[in-house]
N, C-alpha and C positions, 0 to 999 in steps of 0.2 A: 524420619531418617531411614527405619528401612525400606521404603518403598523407594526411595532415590537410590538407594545402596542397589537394588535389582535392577534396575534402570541404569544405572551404569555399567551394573554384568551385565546386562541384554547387550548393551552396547558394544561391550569389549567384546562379547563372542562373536553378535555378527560383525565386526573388526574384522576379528583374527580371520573369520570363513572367506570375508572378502579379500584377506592380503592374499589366502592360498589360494583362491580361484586368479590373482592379478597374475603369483608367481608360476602359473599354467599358461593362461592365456592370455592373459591382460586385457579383457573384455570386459569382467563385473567393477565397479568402483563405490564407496560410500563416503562418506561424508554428513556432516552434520553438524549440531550442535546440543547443549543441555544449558540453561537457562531459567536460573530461580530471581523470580522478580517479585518484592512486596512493594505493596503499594499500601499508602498512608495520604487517607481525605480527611479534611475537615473544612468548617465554612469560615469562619471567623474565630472560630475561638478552639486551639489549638488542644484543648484540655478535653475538648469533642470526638478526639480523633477515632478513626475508624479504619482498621487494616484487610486488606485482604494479600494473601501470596497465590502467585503465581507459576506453577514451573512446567516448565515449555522444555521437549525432547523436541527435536527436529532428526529424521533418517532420511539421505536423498541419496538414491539406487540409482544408476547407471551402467547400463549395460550396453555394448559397442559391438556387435556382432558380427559386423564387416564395415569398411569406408566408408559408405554410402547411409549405412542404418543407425539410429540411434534410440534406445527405448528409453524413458525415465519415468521412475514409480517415485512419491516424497509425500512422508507423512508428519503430520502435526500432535502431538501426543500431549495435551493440556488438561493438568491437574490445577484447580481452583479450590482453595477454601480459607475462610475468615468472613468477615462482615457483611462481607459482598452478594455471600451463599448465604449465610440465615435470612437479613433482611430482603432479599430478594426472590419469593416463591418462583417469580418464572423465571429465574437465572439460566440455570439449566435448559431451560427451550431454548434463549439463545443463542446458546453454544452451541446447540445442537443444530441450530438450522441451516441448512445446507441447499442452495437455490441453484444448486446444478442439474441440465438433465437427467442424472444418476444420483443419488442422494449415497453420500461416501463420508457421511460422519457419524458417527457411535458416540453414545454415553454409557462408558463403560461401567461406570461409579455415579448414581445420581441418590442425595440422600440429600437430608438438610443442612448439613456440615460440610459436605466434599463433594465437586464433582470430577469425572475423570473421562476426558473426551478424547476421541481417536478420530482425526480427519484426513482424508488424503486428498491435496489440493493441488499433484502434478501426477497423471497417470497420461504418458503419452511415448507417440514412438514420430521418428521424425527422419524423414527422406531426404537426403541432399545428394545432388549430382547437378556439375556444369551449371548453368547457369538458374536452376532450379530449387526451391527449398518448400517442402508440403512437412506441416507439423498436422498430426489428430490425435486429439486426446483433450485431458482439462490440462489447461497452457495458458499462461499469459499473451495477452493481445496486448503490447504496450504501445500505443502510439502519441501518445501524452511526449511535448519538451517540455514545459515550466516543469520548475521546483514543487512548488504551491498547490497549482491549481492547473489543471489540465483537460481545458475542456474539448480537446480532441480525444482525449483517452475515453474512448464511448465501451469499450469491451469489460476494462478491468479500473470502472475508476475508484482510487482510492483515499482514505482519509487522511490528512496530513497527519491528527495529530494523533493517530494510533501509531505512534514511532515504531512499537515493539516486533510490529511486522513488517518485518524488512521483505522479504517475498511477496506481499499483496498477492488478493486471491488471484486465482482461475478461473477461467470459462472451460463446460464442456465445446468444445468449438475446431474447424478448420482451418488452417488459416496455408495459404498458396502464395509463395514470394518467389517473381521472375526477375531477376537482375537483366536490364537493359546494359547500352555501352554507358562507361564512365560510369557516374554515381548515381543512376536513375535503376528504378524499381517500379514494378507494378503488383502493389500486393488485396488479392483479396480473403475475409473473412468471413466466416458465421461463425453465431453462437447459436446453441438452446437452450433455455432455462428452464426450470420447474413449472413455471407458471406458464398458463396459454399464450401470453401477450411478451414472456420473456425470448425477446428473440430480437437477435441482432445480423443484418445483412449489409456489408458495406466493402466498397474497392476504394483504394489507394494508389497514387503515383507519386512518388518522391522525386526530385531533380534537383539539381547543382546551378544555379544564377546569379551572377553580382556577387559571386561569394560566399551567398547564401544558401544554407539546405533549404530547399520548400518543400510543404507536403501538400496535395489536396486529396480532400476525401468525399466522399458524396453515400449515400444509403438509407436504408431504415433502420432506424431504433425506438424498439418496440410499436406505439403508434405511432410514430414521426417518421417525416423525412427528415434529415438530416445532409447538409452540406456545412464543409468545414476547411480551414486553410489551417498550416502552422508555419514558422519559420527558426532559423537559428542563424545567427551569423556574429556580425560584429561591429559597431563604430568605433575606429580606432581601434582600443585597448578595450573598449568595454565592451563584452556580452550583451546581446539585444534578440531576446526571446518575445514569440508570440503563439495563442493561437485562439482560434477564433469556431464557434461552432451554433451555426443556427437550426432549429428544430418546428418545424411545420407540418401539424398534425393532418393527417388523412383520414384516418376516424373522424366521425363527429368534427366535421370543419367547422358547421357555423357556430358558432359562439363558442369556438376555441382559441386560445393563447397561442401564440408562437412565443418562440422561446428565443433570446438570443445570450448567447454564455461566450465570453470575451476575457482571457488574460494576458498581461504583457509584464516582461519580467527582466531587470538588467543586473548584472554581475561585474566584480571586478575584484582580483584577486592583486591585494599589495605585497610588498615586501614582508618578511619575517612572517611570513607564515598566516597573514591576517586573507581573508575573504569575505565579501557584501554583498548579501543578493534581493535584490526590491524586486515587489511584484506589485501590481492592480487586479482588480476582479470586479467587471461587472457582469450581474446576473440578471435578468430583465424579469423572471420568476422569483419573484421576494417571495418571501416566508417569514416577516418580521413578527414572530411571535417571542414577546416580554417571557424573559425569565429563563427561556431556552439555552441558553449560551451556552453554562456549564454543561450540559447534557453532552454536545456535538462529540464527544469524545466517542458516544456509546449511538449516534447516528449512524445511517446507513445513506450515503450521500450516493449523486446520482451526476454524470455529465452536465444533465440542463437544471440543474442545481447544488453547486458547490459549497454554497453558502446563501444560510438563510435570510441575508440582506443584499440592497442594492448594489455597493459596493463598496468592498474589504480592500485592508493593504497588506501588505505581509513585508515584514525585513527582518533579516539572519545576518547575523556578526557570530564570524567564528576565526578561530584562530588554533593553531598548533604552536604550544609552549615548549615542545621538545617531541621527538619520535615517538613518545609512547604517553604522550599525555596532551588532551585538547579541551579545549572550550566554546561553547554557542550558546548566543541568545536569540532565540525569535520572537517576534509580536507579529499580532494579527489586530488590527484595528479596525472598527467599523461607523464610518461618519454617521449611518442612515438611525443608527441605536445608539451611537458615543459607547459601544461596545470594546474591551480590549483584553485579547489573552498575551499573556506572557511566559515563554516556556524556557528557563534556561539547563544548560545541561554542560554536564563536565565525562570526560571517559579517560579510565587511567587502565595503559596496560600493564597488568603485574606480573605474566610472563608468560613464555608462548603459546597463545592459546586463548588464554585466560586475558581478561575482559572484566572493570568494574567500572558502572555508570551512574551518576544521577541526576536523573531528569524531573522538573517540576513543572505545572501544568496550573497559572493562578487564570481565575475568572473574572473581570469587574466589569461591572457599568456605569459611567462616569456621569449622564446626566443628570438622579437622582443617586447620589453615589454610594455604591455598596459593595459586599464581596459576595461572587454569586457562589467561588468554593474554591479551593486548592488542591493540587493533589503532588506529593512528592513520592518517585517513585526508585527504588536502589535497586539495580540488576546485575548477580554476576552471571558471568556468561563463560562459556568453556565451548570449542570449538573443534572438532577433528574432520 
């Protein structure tokens, strides 16, 4: 408790320095969040259980220096410990690893019991004028539509069921967006990563037809080529997402795989507050390895593979019970394993700001039937 107790003085100070730099200039801004999350696993037998907590500062800097300029600095401040940290010697590496061209994460605290990690996963400054918009720095490149699974998102793809990060990582990277007439764009980007072969080059055209947003994209990633389409529009009343993304290796062609990664995803929101969203996913790269399932939470997934089977389904029913209080359930099922997760989740606001959740996370496999683990996870959440 007092190590949270400073954490919220840090917070309140740099508060206060940034209200008196606003009431000057109105150029610095902050914002953030603090966020204590435990988590509670076990497999089957509930008298097993096994805890870890979680607590998460978020600080996100914004500095406005003129019209035209934008800078933003945002750091991730994650204290880890409970079962997760003894049982696991290399916990701690993973937190720590950082596959940007700039390695921009510290273990401040790394012992057997706690660790206490500092990441900064937006350092950028960002150019707009007229029909122009140049971001550099580490930034998200989001080009993903589905919900799910987004196999146009080649820059920043991320994991469904790591709900807790709501911002998904950064790329160190460029990214160049020229607004055409109407709702047409040409945007391109690079990334660079850690590793030699981490590296991303790819253009984009968005346009307006039938109704439809379309996008297409064409580049390399890492050893691939890559060419990709998405859409968003509507039949009738219902939501009719797509996007589609194939990968054709230029390294080592002969006795290479091409890849094809495929989702399509429809929605519809009813009365009283209810919402449905179905997806498909096919992955042409399987990875059907037994037993793996429970794991995906703590995988590190990739565009040309979103999942480690041929193909998965996903649907989400959610609903809002009143202003300040909601519900969702999703599942993810898999024909190719008779694999299925199931995650439901409740959030109740208790007052401004402040944020209580709880999300659960079970694992089965229904052809030889078993539980591969559960995980229930309560977070509250505090916002400025």
């Amino acid at each position: 408790m007092r190590l949270f107790s400073k954490i919220l003085l840090i917070i309140h100070l740099l508060s206060a320095i940034v209200l008196v730099g606003q009431e000057k200039e109105q150029k610095l801004f902050l914002a953030g969040y603090v966020k204590n999350l435990h988590e509670f696993g076990f497999i089957d037998n509930i008298g097993e259980v096994q805890w870890t907590t979680f607590l998460h500062n978020r600080l996100n800097f914004k500095y406005i220096p003129s019209k035209t300029i934008t800078a933003r600095l945002e750091f991730r401040n994650r204290i880890y410990y409970g079962d997760r940290i003894k049982n696991n010697p290399g916990f701690s590496k993973v937190i720590l690893q950082d596959n940007g061209w700039v390695d921009l994460s510290w273990n401040v605290l790394d012992n057997s019991t706690v660790v206490f990690n500092t990441t900064i996963d937006r350092a950028l400054i960002n150019y707009s004028k007229g029909d122009w918009d140049i971001t550099l720095g580490r930034q998200r490149v989001n080009w993903g539509i589905n919900l799910a699974w987004n196999p146009n998102d080649i820059f920043n793809t991320y994991n469904f069921l790591d709900f807790d990060y709501e911002e998904r990582p950064g790329s160190d990277a460029i990214r160049i967006q020229y607004f055409l007439d109407g709702f047409s764009k040409i945007e391109l980007a690079a990334k660079k990563g850690y590793q030699a072969d981490d590296h991303i080059i790819a253009v984009m055209y968005n346009f307006n037809k039938w109704s439809y947003d379309i996008q297409l994209l064409s580049g390399i990633y890492h050893n691939d080529w890559v060419i990709g389409t998405g859409w968003a529009g509507n039949i009738k009343n219902v939501g009719f997402k797509g996007e589609v993304s194939y990968f054709l290796p230029y390294k080592d062609f002969i006795g290479s795989e091409n890849v094809v990664s495929a989702s399509l995803s429809v929605d519809y929101g009813f009365k009283k507050g209810v919402y449905i969203n179905g997806s498909l996913l096919y992955n042409s790269a399987t990875n059907d390895v037994p037993g793996g399932l429970e794991n995906l939470i703590f995988t590190s997934i990739s565009a040309k593979n979103l999942m480690p089977f041929e193909y998965s389904g996903f649907l989400q029913l959610s609903k809002e019970f009143s202003p300040i209080f909601s519900g969702a359930l999703s599942t993810i099922y898999s024909p190719t394993q008779h694999s299925l997760i199931t995650m439901p989740s409740l959030t109740y606001s208790l007052a401004t700001n402040w944020e209580l959740n709880f999300t659960g996370q079970s694992f089965f496999e229904l052809e030889d039937p078993r539980i591969l683990g559960n995980n229930l996870f309560v977070r509250l959440r505090w916002s400025f």
